[in-house]
C-alpha positions as CSV (number, residue, x, y, z in Angstrom):
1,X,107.5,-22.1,-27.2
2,X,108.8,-25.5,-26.0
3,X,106.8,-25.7,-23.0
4,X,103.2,-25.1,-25.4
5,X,104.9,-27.5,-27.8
6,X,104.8,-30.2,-25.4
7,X,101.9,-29.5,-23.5
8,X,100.3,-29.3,-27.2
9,X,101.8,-32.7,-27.9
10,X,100.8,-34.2,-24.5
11,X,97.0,-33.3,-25.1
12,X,97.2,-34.8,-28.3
13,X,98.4,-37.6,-27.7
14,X,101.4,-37.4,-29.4
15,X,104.6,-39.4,-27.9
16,X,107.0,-40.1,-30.8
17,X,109.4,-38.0,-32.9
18,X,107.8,-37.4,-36.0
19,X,104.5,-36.8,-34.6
20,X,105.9,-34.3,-32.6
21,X,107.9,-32.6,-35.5
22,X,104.5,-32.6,-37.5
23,X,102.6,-30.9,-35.1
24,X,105.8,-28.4,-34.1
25,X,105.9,-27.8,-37.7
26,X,102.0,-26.6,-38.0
27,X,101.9,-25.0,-34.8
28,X,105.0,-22.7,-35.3
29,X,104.6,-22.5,-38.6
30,X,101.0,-21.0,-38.2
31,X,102.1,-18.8,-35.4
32,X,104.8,-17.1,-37.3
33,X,102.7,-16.7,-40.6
34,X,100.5,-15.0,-38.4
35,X,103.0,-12.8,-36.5
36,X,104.3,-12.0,-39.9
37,X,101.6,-11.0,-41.8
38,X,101.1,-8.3,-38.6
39,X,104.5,-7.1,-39.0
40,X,104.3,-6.9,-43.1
41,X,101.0,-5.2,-42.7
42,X,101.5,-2.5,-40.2
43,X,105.5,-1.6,-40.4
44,X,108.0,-1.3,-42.6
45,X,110.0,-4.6,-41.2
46,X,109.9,-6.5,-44.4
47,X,111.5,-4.7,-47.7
48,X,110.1,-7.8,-49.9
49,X,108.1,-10.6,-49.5
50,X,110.7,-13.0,-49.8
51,X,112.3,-12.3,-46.3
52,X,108.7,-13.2,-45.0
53,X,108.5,-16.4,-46.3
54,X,112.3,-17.2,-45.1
55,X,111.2,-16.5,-42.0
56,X,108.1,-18.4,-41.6
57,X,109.9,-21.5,-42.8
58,X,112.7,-21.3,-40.8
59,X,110.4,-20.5,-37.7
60,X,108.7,-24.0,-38.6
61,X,112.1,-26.0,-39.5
62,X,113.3,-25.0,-35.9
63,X,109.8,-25.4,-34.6
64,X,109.3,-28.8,-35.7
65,X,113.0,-29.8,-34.4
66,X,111.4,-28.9,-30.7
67,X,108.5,-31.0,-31.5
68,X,110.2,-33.7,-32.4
69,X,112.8,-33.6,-29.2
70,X,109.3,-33.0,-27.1
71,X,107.6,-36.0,-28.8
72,X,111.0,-38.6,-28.2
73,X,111.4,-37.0,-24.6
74,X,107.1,-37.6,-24.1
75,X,107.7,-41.0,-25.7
76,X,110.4,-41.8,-23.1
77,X,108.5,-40.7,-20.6
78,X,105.7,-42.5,-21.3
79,X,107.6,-46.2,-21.8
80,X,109.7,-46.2,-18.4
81,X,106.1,-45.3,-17.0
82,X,104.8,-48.8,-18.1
C-alpha cells in the first residue's frame, strides 16, 4: 500500500503532508469499504456491522498517516531537486 500511495500522490501532484493524508485517507478508505463489504457479504467474518465500520476507519486513519509521510517525503524530494 505505500508504494500505490505515493505513486498515487506523485501522479497527482501532490507533494505536501496534508495533501497526501487526504488522498491516503480516500484511497484506503475506499479500498477497505470495498474489501469489507466482500467479506460482510459472502462470509461470516463480521458478527455486526459495527466491527465493519471500525475497520474501515481505522484502515483510513493509518492509511492517511502513510499519505501524509509519502506527501512530506515527495515534498522533500521535490525541494532539494530545485
Amino acid at each position: 500500500y505505500g508504494w500505490m500511495i505515493a505513486w498515487v500522490l506523485s501522479r497527482m501532484g501532490s507533494i505536501s503532508a496534508m495533501g497526501g493524508f487526504m488522498a491516503g485517507l480516500v484511497l484506503i478508505g475506499a479500498i477497505a469499504l470495498s474489501m469489507d463489504l466482500i467479506y460482510y457479504g459472502l462470509m461470516d467474518m463480521y458478527l455486526g456491522r459495527m466491527a465493519l465500520v471500525v475497520d474501515v476507519i481505522a484502515s483510513a486513519i493509518m492509511g492517511g498517516i502513510a499519505g501524509a509521510v509519502a506527501g512530506g517525503v515527495l515534498g522533500m524530494r521535490s525541494k532539494a531537486a530545485v
